[in-house]
TIKOLDO-527030 format. One record per residue (C-alpha): residue number from 1; residue in one letter; x, y, z negated. Coordinates in Angstrom, 3 decimals. Layout:
     i   aa          x          y          z
   NUM    A          X          Y          Z
...
# end
This chain:
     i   aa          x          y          z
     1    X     18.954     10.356     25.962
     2    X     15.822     11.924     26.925
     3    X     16.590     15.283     26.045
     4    X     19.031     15.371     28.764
     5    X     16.637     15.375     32.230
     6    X     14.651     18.140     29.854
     7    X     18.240     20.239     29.421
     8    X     19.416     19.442     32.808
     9    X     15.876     21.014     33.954
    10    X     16.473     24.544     31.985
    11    X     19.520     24.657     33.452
    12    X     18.437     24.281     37.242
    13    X     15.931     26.472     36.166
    14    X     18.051     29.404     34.702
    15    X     20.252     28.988     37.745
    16    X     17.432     29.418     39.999
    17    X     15.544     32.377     38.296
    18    X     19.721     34.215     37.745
    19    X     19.748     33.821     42.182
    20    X     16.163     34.969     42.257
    21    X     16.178     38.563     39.853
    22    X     12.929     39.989     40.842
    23    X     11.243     36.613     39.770
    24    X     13.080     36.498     36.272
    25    X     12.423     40.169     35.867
    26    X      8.953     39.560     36.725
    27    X      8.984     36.331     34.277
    28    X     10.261     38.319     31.545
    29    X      7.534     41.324     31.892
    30    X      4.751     38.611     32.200
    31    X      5.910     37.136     28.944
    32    X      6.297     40.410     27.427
    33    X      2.275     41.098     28.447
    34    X      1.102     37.795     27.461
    35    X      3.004     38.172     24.009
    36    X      1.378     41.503     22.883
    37    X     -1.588     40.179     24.014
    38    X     -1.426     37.220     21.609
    39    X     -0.110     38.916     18.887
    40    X     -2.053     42.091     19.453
    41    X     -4.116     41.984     16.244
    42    X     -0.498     41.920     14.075
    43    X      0.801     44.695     16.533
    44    X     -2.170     47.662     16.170
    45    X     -3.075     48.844     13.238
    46    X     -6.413     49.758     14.651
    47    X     -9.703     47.289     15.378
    48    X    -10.350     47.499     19.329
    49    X    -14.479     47.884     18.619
    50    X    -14.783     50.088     15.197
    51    X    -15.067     53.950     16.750
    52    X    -14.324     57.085     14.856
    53    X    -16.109     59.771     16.507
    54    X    -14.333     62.190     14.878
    55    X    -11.136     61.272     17.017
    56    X    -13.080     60.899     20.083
    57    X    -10.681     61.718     23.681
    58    X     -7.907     62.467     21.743
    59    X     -4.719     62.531     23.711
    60    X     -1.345     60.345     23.098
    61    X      0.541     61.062     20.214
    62    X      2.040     59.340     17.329
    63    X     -0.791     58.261     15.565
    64    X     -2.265     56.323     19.330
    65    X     -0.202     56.189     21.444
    66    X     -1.987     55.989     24.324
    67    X     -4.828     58.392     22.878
    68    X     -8.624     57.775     21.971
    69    X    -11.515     56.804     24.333
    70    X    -15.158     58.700     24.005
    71    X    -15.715     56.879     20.746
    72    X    -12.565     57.471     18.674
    73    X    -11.317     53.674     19.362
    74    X     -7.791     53.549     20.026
    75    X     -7.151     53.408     23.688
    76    X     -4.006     51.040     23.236
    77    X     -5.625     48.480     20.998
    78    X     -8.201     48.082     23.684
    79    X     -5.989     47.534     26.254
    80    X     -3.927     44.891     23.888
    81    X     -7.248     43.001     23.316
    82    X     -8.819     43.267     26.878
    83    X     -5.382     41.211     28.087
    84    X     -6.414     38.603     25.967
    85    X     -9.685     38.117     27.549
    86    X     -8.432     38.645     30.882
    87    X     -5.487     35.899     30.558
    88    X     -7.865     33.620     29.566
    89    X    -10.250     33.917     32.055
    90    X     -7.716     33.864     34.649
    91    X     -6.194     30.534     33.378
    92    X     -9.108     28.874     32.961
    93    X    -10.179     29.751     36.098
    94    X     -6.932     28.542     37.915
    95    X     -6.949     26.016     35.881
    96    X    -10.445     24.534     36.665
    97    X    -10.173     25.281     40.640
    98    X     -6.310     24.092     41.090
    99    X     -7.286     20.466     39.413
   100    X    -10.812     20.261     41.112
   101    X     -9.778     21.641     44.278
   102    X     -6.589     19.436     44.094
   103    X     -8.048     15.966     44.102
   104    X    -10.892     17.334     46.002
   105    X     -8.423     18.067     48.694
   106    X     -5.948     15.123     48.028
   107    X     -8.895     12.560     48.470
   108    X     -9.839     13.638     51.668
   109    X     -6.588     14.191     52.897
   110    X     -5.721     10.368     52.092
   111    X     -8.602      8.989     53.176
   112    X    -10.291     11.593     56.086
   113    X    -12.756     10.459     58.153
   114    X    -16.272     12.173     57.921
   115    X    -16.186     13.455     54.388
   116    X    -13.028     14.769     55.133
   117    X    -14.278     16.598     58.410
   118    X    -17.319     17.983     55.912
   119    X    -15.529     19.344     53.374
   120    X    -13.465     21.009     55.839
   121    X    -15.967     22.587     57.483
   122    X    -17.652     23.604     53.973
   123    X    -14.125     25.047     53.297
   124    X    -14.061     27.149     56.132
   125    X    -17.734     28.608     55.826
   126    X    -16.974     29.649     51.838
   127    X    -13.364     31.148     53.186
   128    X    -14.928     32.907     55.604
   129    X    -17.564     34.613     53.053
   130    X    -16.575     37.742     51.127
   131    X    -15.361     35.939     48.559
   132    X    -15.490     39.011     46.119
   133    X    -19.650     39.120     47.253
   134    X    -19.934     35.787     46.386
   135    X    -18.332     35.756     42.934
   136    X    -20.976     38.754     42.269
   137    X    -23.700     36.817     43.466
   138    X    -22.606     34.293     41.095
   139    X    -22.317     35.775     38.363
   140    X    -25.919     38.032     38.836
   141    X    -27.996     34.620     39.142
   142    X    -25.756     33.347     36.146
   143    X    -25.698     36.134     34.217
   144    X    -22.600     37.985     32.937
   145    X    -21.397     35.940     30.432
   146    X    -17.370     35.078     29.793
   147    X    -18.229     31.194     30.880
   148    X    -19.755     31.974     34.032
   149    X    -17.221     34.647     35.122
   150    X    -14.872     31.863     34.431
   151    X    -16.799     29.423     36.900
   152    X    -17.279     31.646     39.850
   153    X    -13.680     32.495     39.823
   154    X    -13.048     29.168     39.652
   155    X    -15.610     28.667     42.627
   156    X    -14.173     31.418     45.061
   157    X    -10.464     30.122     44.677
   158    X    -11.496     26.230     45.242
   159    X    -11.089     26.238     48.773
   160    X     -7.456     27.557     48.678
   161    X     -6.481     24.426     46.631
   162    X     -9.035     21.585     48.535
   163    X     -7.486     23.143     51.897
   164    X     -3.942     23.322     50.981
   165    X     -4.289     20.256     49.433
   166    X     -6.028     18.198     51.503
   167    X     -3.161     19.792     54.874
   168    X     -0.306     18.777     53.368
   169    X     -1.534     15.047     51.506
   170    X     -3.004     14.735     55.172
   171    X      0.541     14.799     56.924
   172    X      2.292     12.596     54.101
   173    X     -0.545     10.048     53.711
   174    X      1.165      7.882     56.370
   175    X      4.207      8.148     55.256
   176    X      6.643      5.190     54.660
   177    X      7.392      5.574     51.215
   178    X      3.060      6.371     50.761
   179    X      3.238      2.770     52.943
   180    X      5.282      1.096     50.404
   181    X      3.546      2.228     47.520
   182    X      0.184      0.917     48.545
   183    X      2.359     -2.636     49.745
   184    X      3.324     -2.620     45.611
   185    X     -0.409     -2.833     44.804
   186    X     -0.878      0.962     44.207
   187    X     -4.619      1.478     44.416
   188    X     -5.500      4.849     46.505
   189    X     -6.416      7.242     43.259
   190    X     -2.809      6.139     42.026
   191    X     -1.351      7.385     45.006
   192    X     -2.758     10.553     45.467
   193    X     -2.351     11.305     42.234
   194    X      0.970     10.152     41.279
   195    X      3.064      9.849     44.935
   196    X      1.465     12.468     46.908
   197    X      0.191     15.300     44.863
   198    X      3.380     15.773     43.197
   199    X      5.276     16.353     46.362
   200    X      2.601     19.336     47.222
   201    X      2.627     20.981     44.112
   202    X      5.542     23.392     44.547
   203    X      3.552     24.959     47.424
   204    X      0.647     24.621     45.649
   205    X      2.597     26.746     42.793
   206    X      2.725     29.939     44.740
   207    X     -0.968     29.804     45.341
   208    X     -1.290     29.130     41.594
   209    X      0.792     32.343     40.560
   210    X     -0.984     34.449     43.379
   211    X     -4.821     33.446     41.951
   212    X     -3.692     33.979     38.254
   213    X     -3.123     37.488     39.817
   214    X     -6.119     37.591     41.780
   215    X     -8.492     36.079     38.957
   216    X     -7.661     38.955     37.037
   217    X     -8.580     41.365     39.354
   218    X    -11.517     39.556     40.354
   219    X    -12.728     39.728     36.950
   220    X    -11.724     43.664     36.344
   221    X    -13.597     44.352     39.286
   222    X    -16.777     42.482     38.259
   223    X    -16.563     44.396     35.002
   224    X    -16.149     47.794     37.056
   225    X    -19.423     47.284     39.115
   226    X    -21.454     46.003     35.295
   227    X    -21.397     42.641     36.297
   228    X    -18.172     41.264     33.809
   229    X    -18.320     41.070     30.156
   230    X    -20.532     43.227     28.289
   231    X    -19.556     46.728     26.469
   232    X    -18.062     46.960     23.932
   233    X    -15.950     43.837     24.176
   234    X    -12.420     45.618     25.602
   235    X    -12.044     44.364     29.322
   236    X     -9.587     46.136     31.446
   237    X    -12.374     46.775     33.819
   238    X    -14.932     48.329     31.783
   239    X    -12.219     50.768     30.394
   240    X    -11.571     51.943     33.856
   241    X    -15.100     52.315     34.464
   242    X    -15.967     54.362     31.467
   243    X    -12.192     56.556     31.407
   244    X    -13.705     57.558     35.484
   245    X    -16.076     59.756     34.235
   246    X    -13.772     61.855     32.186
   247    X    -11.095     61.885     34.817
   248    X    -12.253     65.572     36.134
   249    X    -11.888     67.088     32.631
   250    X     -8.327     65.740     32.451
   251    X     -8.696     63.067     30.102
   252    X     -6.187     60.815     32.497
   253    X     -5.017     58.073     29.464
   254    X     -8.581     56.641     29.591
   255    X     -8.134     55.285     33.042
   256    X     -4.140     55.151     32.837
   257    X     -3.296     53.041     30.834
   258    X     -5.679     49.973     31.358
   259    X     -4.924     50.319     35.114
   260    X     -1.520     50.136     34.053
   261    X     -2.001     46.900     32.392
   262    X     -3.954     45.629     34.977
   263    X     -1.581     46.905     37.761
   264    X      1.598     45.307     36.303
   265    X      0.377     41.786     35.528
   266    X     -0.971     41.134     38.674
   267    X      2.321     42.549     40.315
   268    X      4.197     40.416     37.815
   269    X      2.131     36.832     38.988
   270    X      2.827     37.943     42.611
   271    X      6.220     38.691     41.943
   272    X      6.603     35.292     40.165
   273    X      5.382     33.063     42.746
   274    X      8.715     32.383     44.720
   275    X     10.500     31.773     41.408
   276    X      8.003     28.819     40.371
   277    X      7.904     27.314     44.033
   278    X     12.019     27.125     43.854
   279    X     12.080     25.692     40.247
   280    X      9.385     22.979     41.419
   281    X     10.946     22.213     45.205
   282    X     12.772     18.961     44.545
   283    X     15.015     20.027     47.559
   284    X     16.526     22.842     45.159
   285    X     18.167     20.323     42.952
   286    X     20.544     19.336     45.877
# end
């Protein structure tokens, strides 16, 4: 019995994605990315770190395919392992801002008064900071480990989530069916969190799939400017960094291919977002 809602779901969904090609075709290549990135170790026979001078700014050919760097590694078995890293710090990023920011923003939606009106305005002064600036600031005082990259991305994409959030839970909250479920002895946590949060989260879902793409970039371009993960752990933006300098003498695969990488999963989470919103919108099921 309870494996038909869960059928009757993939279904809506497959429907949905089949009207909507550019978000399954997106889909798909995200899945493809986050798969080699997984199983990158079983895919390349060559270890991302070890160099091999010897090899050094080779170009593509059989043996690596997407050439050497200035150290002999294997340009594509960098790139394989830097999409780990980055995937992970953009989920856990996401993750850590859309809950936080979420009940942040559902609380004072529900119950506004002055807390609400401060955290608004608190909102609206971190929005209106470069939030790139900040996230560097961050991470300098921090220092420029993986866990605090993960925090001040998680820092500068709060306020989308606590302001979304706390919009939309403040035009529902006095709704009659919110009215009814604090008559049946709902307490006001339950109700945010299981009547009215639900019913924002497909809008909240685009925001999710855009930040997944901007989390990445966020933390290529903190690893561009020295401030991400340290050399020589493979990061997408470190290998663009150190490919620039060879650029002049023609050594284009150094930069290529991890801007590649970089350039198709953050079109593919942008790309994805209107697919996700129409699987989640309740009014699709009609």
């Amino acid at each position: 019995m309870s494996s038909t809602p869960i059928a009757g779901g993939w279904r809506q969904s497959l429907f949905i994605l089949r009207a909507n090609r550019l978000s399954a075709a997106a889909g798909v290549g995200l899945l493809i990315l986050i798969l080699t990135a997984l199983l990158g170790p079983m895919l390349s026979p060559y270890d991302p770190i070890v160099s091999d001078v010897p090899q050094a700014l080779q170009p593509p050919s059989a043996a690596h395919w997407a050439g050497t760097d200035q150290l002999g590694r294997d340009v594509l078995a960098r790139v394989i392992a830097a999409g780990r890293l980055d995937f992970a710090i953009a989920a856990a990023a996401v993750v850590l801002s859309f809950v936080v920011g979420a009940l942040i923003g559902g609380a004072c939606g529900y119950r506004g008064g002055r807390v609400d009106r401060w955290v608004g305005r608190i909102v609206d002064a971190l929005m209106a900071f470069p939030l790139f600036v900040l996230a560097m600031a961050m991470v300098a005082a921090l220092g420029n480990r993986v866990e605090n990259i993960v925090y001040a991305t998680a820092i500068i994409n709060l306020p989308f989530y606590i302001r979304f959030a706390r919009t939309e839970v403040s035009v529902r909250r006095h709704a009659t069916w919110v009215e009814a479920a604090s008559a049946c002895g709902n307490g006001p946590g339950r109700i945010v969190t299981r009547f009215l949060l639900p019913n924002v989260l497909p809008g909240m879902a685009v925001q999710i799939s855009l930040n997944l793409g901007w989390a990445i970039l966020n933390a290529a371009g903190l690893s561009f400017i020295g401030l991400g993960v340290h050399p020589p752990t493979p990061e997408w933006g470190i290998m663009v960094a150190e490919g620039a300098r060879f650029i002049t003498d023609g050594k284009w695969w150094l930069v290529a291919f991890p801007g590649l990488a970089l350039m198709l999963s953050v079109l593919c989470f942008n790309l994805l977002g209107d697919g996700v919103r129409d699987m989640l919108d309740p009014r699709m099921r009609t």
